[in-house]
C-alpha positions as a Markdown table, in Angstrom:
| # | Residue | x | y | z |
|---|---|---|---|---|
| 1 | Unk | 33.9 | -4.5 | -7.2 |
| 2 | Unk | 32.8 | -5.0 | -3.3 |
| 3 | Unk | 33.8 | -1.7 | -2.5 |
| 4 | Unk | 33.0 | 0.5 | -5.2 |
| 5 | Unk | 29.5 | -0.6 | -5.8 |
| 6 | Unk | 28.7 | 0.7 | -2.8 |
| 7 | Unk | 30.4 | 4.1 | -2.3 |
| 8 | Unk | 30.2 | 5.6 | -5.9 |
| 9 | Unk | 31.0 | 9.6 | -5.8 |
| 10 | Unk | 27.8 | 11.7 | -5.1 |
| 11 | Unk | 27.2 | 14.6 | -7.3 |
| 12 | Unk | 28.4 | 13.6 | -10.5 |
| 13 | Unk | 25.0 | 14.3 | -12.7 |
| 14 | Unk | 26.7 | 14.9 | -16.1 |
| 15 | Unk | 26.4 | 12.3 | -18.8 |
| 16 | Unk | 30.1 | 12.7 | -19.5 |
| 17 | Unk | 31.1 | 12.0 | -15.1 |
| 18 | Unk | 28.3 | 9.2 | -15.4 |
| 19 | Unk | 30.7 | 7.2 | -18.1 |
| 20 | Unk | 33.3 | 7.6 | -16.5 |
| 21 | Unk | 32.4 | 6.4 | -13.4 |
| 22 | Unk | 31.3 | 3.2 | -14.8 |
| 23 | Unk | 34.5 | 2.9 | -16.8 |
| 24 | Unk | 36.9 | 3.6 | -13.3 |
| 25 | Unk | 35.1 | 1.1 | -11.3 |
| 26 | Unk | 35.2 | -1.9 | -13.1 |
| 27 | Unk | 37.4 | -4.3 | -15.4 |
| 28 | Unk | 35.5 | -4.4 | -18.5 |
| 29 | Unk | 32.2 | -3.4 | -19.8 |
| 30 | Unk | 29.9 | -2.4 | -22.6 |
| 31 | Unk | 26.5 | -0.6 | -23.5 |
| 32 | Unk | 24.0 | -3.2 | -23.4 |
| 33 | Unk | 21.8 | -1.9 | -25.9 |
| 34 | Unk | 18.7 | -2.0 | -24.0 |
| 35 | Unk | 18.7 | 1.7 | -23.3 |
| 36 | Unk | 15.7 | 3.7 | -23.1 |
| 37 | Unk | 15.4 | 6.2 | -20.2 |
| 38 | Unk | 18.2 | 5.3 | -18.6 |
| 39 | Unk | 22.7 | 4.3 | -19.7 |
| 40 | Unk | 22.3 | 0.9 | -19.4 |
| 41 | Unk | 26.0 | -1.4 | -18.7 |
| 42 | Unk | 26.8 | -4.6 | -18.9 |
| 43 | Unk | 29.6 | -5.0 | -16.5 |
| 44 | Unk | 31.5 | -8.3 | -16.5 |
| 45 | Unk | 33.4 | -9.0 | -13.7 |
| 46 | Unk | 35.6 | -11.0 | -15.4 |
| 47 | Unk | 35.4 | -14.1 | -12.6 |
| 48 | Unk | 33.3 | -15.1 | -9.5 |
| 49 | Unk | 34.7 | -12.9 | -6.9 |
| 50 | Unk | 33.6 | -12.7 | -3.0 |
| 51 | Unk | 31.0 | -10.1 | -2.9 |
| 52 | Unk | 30.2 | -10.2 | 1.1 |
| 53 | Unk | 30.7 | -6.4 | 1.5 |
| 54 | Unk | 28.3 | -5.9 | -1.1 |
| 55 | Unk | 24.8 | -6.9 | 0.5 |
| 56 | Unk | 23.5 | -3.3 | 1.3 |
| 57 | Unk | 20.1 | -5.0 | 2.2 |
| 58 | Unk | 20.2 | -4.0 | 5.8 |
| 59 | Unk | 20.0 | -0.2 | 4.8 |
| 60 | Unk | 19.1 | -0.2 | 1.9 |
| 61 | Unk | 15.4 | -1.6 | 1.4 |
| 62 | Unk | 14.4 | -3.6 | -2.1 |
| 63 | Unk | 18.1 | -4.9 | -2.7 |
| 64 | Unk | 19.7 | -8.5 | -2.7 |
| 65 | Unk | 22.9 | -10.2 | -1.4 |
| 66 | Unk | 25.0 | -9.7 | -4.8 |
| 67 | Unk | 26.0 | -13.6 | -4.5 |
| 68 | Unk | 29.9 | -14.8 | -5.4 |
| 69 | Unk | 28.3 | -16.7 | -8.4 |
| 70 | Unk | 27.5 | -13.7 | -10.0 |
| 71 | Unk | 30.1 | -12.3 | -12.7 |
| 72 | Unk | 28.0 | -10.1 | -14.5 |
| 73 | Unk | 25.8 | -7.4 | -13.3 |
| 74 | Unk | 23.6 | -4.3 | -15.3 |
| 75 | Unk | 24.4 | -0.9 | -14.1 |
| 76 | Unk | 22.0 | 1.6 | -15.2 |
| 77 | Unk | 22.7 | 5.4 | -15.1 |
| 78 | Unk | 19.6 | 8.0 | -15.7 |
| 79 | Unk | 19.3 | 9.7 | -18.4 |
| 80 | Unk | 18.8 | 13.4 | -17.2 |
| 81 | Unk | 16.9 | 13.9 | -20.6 |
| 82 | Unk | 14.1 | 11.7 | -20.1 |
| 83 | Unk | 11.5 | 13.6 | -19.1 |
| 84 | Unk | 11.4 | 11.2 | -15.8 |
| 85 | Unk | 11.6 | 13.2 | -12.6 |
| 86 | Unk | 14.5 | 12.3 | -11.3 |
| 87 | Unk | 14.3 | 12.8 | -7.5 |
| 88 | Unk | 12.3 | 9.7 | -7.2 |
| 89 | Unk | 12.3 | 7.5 | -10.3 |
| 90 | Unk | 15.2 | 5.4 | -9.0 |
| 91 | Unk | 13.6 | 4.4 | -5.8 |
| 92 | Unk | 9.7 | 4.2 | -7.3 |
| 93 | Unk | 11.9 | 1.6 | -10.2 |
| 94 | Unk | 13.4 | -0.3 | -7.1 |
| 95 | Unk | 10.1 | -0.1 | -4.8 |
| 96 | Unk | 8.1 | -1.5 | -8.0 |
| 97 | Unk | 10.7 | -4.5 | -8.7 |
| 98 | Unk | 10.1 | -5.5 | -5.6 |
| 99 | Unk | 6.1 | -5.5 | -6.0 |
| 100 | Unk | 6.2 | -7.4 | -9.6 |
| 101 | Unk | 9.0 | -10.1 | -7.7 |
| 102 | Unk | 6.2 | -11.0 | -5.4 |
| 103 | Unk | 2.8 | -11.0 | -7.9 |
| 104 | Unk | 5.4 | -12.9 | -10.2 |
| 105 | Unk | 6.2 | -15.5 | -6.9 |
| 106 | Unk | 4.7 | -18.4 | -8.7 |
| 107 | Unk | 5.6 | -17.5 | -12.2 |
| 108 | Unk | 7.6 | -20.7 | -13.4 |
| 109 | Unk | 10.5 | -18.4 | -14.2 |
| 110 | Unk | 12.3 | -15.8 | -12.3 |
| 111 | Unk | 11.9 | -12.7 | -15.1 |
| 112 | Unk | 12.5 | -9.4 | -13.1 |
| 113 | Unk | 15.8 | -8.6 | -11.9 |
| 114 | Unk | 17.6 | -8.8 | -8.7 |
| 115 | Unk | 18.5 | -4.6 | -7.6 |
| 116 | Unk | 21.6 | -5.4 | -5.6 |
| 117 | Unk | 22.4 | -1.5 | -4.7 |
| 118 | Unk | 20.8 | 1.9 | -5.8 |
| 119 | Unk | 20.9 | 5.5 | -5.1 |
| 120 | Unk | 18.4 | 8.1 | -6.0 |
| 121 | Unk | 19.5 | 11.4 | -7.4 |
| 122 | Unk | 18.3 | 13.4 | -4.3 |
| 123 | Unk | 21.5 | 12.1 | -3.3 |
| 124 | Unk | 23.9 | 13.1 | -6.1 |
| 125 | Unk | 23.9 | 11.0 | -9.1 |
| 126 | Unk | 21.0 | 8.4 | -10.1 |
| 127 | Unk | 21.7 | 4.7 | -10.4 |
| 128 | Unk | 21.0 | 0.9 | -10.3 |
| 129 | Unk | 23.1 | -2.0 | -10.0 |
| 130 | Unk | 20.8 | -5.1 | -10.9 |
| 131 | Unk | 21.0 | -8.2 | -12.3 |
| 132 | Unk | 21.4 | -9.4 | -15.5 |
| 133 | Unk | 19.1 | -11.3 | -17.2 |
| 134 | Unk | 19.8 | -13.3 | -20.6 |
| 135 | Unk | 17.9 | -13.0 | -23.6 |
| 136 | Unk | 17.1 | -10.8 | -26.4 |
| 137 | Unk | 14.6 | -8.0 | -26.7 |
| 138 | Unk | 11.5 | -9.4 | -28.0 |
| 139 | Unk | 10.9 | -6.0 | -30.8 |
| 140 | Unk | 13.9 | -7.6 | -32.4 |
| 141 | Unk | 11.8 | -10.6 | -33.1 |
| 142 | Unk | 8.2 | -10.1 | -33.1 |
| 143 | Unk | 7.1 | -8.8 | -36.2 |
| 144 | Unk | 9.3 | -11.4 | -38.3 |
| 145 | Unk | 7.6 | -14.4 | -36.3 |
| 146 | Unk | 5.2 | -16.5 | -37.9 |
| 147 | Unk | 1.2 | -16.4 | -36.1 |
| 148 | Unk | 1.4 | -19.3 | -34.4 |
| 149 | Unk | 4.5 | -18.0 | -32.8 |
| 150 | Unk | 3.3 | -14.7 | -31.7 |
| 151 | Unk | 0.2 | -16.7 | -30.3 |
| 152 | Unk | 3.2 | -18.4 | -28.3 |
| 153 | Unk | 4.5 | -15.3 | -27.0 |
| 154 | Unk | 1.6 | -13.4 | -26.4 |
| 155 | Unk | 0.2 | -16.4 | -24.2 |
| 156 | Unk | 3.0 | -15.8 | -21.7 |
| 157 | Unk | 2.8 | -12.0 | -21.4 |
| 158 | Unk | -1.1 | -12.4 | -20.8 |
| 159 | Unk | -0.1 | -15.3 | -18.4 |
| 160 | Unk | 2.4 | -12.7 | -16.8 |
| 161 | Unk | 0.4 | -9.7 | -17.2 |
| 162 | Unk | -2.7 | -11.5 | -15.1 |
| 163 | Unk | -0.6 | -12.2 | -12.3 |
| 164 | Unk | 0.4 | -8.2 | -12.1 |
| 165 | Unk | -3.2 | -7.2 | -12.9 |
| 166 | Unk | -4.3 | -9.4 | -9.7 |
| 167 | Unk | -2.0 | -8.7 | -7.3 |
| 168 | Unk | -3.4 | -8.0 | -3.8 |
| 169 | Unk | 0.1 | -5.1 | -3.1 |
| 170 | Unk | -0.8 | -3.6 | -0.2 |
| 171 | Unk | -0.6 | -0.2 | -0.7 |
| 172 | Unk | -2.3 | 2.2 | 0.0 |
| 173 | Unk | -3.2 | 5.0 | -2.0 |
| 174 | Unk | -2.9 | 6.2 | -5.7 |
| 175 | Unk | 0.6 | 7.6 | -7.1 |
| 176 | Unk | 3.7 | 6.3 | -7.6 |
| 177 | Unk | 6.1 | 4.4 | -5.7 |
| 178 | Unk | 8.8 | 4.4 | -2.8 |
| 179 | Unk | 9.6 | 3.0 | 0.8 |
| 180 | Unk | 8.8 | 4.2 | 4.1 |
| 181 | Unk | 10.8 | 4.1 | 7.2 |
| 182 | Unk | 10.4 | 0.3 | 7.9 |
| 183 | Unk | 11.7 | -0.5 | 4.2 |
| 184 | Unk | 8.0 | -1.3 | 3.0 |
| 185 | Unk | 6.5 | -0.3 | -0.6 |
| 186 | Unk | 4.5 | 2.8 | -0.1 |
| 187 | Unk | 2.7 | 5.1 | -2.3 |
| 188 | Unk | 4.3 | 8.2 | -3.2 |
| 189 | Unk | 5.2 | 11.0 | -5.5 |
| 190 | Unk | 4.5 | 10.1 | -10.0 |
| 191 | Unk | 8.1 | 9.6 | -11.8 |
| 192 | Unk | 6.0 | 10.4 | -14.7 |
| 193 | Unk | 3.9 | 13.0 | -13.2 |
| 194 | Unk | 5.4 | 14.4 | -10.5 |
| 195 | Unk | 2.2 | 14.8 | -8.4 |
| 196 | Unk | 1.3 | 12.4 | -5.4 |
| 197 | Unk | 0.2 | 10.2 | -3.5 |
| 198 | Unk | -3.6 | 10.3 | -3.5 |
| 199 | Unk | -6.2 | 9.1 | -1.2 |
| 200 | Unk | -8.3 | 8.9 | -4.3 |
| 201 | Unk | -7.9 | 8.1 | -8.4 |
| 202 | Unk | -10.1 | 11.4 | -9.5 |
| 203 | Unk | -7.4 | 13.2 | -6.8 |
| 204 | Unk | -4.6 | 11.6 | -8.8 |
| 205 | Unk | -6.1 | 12.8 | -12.0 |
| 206 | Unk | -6.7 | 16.4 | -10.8 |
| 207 | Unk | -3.0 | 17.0 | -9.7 |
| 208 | Unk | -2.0 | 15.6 | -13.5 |
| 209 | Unk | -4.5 | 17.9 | -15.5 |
| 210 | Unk | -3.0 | 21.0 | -12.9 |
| 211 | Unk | 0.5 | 19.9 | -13.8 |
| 212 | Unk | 0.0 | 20.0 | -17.6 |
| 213 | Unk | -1.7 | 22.8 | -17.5 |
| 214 | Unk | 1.4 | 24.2 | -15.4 |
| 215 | Unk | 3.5 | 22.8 | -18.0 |
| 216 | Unk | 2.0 | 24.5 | -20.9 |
| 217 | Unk | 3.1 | 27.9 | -19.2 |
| 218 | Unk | 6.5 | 26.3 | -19.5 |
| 219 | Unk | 6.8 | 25.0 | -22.5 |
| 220 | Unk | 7.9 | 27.7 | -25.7 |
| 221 | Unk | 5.9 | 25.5 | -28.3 |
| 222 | Unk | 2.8 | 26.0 | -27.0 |
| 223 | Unk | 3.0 | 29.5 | -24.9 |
| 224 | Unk | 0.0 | 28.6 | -22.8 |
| 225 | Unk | -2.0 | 28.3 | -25.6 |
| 226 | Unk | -2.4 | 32.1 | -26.1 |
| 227 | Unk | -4.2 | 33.3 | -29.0 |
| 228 | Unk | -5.9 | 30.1 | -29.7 |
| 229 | Unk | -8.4 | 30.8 | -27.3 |
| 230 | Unk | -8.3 | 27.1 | -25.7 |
| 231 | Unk | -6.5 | 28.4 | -22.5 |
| 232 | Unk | -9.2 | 30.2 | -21.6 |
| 233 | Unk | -11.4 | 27.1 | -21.8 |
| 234 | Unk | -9.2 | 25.0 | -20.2 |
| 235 | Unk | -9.0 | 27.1 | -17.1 |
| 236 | Unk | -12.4 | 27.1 | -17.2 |
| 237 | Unk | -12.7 | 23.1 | -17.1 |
| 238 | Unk | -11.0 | 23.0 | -14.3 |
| 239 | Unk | -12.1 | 26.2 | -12.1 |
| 240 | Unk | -15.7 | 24.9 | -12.8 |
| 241 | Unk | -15.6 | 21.7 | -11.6 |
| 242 | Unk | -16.2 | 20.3 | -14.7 |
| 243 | Unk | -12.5 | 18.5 | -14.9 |
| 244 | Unk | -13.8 | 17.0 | -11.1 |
| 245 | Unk | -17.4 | 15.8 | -12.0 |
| 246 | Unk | -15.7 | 13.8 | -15.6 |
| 247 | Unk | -14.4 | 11.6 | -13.0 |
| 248 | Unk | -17.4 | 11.2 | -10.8 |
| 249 | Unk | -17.9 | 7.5 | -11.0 |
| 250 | Unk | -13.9 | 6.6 | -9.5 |
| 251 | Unk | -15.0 | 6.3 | -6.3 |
| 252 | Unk | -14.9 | 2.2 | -6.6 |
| 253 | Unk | -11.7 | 2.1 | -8.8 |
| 254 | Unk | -9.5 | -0.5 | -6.9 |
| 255 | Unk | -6.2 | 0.5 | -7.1 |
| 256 | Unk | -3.9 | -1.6 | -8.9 |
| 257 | Unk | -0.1 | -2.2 | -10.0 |
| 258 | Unk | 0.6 | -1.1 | -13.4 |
| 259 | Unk | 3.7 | -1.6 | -15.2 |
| 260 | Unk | 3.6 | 1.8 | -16.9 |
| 261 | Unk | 5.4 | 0.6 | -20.2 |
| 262 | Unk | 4.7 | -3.0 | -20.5 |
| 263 | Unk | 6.3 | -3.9 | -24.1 |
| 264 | Unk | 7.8 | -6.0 | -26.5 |
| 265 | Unk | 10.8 | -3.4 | -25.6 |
| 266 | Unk | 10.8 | -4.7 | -22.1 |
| 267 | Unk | 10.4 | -8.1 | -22.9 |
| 268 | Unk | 13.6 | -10.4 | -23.0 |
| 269 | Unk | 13.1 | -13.8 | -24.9 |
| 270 | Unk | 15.3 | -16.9 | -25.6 |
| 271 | Unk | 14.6 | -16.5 | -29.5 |
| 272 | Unk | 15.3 | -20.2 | -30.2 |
| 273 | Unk | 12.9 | -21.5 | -27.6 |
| 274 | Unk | 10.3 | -18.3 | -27.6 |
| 275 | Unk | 10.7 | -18.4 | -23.6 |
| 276 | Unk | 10.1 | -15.1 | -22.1 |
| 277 | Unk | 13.2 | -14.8 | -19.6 |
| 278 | Unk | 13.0 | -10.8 | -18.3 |
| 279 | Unk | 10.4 | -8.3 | -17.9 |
| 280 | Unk | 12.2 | -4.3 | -17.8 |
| 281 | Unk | 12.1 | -1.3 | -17.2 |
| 282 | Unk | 9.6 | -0.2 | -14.3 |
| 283 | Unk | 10.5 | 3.7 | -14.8 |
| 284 | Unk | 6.8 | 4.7 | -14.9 |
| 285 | Unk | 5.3 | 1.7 | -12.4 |
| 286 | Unk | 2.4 | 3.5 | -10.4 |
| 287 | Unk | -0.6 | 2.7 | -9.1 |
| 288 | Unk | -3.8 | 4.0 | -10.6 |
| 289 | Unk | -7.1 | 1.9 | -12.0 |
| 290 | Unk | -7.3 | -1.9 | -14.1 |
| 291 | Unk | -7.6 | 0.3 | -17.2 |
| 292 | Unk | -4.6 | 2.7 | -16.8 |
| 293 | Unk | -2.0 | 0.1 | -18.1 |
| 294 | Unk | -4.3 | 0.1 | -21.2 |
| 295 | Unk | -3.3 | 3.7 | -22.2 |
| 296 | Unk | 0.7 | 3.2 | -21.3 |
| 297 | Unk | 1.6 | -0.5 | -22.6 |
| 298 | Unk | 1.2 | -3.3 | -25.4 |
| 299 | Unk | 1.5 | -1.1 | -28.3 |
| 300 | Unk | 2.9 | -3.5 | -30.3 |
| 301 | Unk | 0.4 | -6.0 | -29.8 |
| 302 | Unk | -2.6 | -3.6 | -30.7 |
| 303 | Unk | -3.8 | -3.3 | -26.7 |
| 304 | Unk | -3.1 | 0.1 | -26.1 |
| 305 | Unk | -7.2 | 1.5 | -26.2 |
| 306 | Unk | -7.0 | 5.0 | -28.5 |
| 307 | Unk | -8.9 | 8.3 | -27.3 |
| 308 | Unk | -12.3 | 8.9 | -29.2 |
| 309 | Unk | -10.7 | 11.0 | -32.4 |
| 310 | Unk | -8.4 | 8.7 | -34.2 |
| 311 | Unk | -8.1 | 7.4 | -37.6 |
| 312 | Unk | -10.7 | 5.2 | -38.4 |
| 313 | Unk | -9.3 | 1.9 | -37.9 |
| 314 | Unk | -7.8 | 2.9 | -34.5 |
| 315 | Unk | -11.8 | 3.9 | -33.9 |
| 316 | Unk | -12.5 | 0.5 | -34.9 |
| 317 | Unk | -10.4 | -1.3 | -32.6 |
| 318 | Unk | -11.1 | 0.8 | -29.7 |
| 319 | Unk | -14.8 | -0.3 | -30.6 |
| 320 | Unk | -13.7 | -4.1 | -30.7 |
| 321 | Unk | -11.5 | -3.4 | -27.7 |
| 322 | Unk | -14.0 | -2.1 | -25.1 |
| 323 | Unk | -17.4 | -4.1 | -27.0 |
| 324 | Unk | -15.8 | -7.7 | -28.0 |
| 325 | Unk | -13.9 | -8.4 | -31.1 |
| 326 | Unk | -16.9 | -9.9 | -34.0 |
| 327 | Unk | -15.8 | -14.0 | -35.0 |
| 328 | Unk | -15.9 | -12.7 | -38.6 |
| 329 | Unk | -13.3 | -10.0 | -40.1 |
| 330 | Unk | -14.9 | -6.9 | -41.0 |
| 331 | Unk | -14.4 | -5.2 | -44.7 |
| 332 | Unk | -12.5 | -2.6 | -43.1 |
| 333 | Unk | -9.8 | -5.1 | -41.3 |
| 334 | Unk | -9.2 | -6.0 | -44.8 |
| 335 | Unk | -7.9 | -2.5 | -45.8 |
| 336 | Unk | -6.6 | -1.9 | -42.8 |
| 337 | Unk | -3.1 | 0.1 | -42.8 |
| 338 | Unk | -2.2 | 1.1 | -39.1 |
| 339 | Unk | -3.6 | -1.6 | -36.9 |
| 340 | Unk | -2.3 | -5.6 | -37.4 |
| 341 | Unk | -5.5 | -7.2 | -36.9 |
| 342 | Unk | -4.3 | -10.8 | -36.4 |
| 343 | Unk | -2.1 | -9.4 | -34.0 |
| 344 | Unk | -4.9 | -7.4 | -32.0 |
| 345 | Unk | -7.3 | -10.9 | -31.9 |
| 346 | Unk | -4.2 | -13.4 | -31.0 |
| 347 | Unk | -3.6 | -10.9 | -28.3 |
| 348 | Unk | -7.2 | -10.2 | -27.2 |
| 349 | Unk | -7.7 | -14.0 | -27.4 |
| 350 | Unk | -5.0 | -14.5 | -24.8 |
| 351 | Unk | -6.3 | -12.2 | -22.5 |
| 352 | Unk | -9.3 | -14.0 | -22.3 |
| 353 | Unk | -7.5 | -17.3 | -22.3 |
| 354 | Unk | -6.3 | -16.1 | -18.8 |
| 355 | Unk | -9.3 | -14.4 | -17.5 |
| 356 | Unk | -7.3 | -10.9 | -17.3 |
| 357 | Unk | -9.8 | -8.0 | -17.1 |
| 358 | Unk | -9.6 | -6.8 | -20.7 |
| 359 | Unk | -10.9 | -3.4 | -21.9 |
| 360 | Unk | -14.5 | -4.5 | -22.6 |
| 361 | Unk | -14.3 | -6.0 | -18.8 |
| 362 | Unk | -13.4 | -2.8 | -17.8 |
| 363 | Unk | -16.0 | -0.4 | -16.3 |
| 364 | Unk | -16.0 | 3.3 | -17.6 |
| 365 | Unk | -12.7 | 2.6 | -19.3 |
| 366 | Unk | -14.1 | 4.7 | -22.9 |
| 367 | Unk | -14.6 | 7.8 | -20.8 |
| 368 | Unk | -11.6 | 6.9 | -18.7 |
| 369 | Unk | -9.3 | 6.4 | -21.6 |
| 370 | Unk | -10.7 | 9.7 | -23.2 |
| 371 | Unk | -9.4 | 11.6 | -19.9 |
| 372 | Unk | -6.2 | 10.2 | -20.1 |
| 373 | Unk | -5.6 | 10.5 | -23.3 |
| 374 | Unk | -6.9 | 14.6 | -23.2 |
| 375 | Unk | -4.3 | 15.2 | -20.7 |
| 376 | Unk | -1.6 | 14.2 | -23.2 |
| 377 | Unk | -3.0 | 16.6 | -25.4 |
| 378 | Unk | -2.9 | 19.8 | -22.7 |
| 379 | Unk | 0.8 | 19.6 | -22.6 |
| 380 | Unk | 2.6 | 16.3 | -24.7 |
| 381 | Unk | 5.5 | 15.7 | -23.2 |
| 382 | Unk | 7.7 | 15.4 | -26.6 |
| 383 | Unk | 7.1 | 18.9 | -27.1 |
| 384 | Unk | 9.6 | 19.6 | -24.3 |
| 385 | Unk | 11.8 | 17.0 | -26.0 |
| 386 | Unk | 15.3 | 18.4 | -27.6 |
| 387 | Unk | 15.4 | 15.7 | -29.7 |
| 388 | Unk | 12.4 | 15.9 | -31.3 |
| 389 | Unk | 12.3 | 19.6 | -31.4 |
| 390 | Unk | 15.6 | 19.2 | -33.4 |
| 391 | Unk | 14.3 | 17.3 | -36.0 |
| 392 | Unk | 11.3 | 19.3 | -36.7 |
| 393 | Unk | 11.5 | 22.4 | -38.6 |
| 394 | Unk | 9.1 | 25.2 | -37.9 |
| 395 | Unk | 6.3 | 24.5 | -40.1 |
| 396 | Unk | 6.4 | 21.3 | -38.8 |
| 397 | Unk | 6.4 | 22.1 | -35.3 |
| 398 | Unk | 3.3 | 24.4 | -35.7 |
| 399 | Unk | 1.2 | 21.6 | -38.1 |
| 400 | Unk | 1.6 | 19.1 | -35.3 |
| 401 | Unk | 0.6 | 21.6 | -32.8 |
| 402 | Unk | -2.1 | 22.6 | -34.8 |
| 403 | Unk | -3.5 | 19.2 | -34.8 |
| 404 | Unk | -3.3 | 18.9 | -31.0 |
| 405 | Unk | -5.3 | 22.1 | -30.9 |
| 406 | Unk | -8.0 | 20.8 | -32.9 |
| 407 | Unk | -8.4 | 17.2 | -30.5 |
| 408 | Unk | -8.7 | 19.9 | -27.3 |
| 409 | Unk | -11.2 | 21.7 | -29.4 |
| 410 | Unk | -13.3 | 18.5 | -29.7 |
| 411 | Unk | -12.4 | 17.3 | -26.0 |
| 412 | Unk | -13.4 | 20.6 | -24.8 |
| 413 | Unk | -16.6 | 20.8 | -27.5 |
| 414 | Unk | -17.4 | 17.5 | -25.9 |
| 415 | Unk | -17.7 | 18.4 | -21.7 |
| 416 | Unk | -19.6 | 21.5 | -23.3 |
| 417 | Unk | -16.5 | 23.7 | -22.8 |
């Protein structure tokens, strides 16, 4: 295992060569089941074992001596199909590890994971040897817990997600993630977006909404638009300046770590004690503003902030989310279908418990949320999605991009486009 870790075959990218390579180079393993973006191993090594030759830290910047205690590691392969650009997500995952280790110094736990080798796919094929962490995924478990043991779990992932919000990084710059010459975090080009770095957040924003509207040339679905007369507007929005002046008031926005896809999904727990014991997954880490990780994460908790034309109880908890939750339940909390108010109050209750800066401390984040969420709509990314393309069938494909038409309409309708 000391010697293949470190010298696995370059320019293997198929998902059949990307098995087998984890099934030559080691003596047992087994698909973890925390896959998302990414082929995610277990790899037992069977028994402690010298790993000396394994410590790539002196080239390789954001990696760890693999220690002989070790006998199990996580070996993560991409997943060419997810939408991720590949080039960089590898090193903006391993450059963002290293960022979360340090704001999470003082956490009484260690919960992100050791990278002990990586290689980007600039280099051939895409992957990450890390640590393994125990526990159990915390979707398994949440909605069956009782309140009082959600309050328990969402208490540590405010606790945890203050400690990220806060954290003085050092970089400079909007974007995503990656190392410069000396081994250091940098900012650099979006995994998500594939636009960056930025001097500024409105810069940031401006490369996205030209890369969607790139995108919608691209995609078959949507065809530009054409002969729905909103491609006309949207060029318009952005030649005019318009696009530039909705973001006006970023100059102050201090630029901050965000997670990108902070979840119950990429939350380990130890289910009998409740004990968060891993936080996942940094494939979309970037840097952008305090309210950007409110439009990628905690969808299960009800902290994700909605754009402005929702149902009406997402309209009502974007209202308690940026104004302040009332002490008594509304009528329309009783009747309530898509959003778990008890939920959305433990968890807004926690955030406050732990002074995090919570949508209604959030300056502009409405307006902010609205842009983001607009962006989306120019070109959303599952449209380019095999999968779900698959399981739509024509009419259904049309209805749902129909309905994305008619939220540019009232976007657009909005900025007076």
């Amino acid at each position: 295992m000391s010697d293949t870790i470190t010298t696995l075959p370059a320019g293997l990218a198929t998902l059949e060569h990307r098995t087998e390579i984890i099934e030559a180079l080691i003596f047992d393993n087994s698909p973890l089941g925390r896959d998302s973006n990414n082929f995610v191993h277990l790899v037992d090594l069977a028994e402690a074992i010298g790993h000396c030759g394994t410590n790539t830290s002196a080239s390789q910047p954001g990696t760890a001596k693999l220690d002989s205690s070790v006998i199990k590691v996580v070996v993560r392969l991409l997943n060419p199909n997810a939408m991720i650009d590949e080039e960089v997500r590898v090193e903006n995952e391993v450059a963002a590890i290293c960022l979360v280790q340090k704001a999470l110094i003082s956490y009484p736990c260690k919960i992100v994971p050791k990278v002990f080798a990586w290689q980007g796919s600039k280099h051939g094929l895409g992957w990450i040897v890390q640590e393994y962490l125990p526990g159990e995924q915390l979707s398994l478990h949440f909605s069956d817990l009782q309140t009082d043991k959600k309050a328990v779990v969402l208490d540590q992932v405010a606790k945890i997600f203050k400690m990220i919000q806060s954290f003085q990084h050092g970089v400079e710059g909007f974007g995503g993630l990656g190392f410069d010459g000396k081994g250091s975090v940098v900012a650099g080009r979006s995994s998500l977006w594939s636009v960056g770095p930025f001097s500024t957040y409105a810069e940031m924003y401006q490369a996205i909404f030209a890369k969607q509207l790139e995108l919608t040339q691209a995609t078959p679905l949507l065809d530009d638009w054409k002969d729905t007369g909103l491609q006309e507007r949207l060029q318009k929005l952005s030649t005019s300046g318009g696009f530039a002046n909705l973001l006006a008031h970023t100059g102050d926005i201090q630029p901050t770590l965000v997670h990108g896809d902070f979840g119950a999904e990429n939350i380990l727990i130890d289910p009998g004690t409740l004990q968060i014991t891993g936080l996942l997954d940094f494939d979309f880490s970037h840097i952008a503003s305090p309210a950007d990780e409110y439009f990628y994460s905690f969808p299960g908790f009800c902290g994700l902030v909605p754009g402005p034309f929702e149902d009406e109880d997402l309209q009502l908890l974007r209202r308690y989310q940026t104004e302040g939750f009332p002490i008594t339940p509304s009528a329309q909390e009783a009747t309530s279908h898509s959003v778990d108010w008890t939920v959305a109050r433990l968890w807004q209750a926690a955030l406050e418990k732990h002074h995090v800066a919570s949508p209604k401390d959030i300056e502009n984040i409405t307006q902010l949320a609205g842009i983001y969420w607009f962006l989306l709509d120019v070109c959303p990314p599952f449209f380019n999605v095999p999968r779900w393309l698959a399981r739509k069938t024509d009419e259904q494909k049309i209805a749902a991009k129909k309905a994305i038409g008619e939220n540019l309409d009232k976007y657009l309708q909005r900025w007076g486009y």
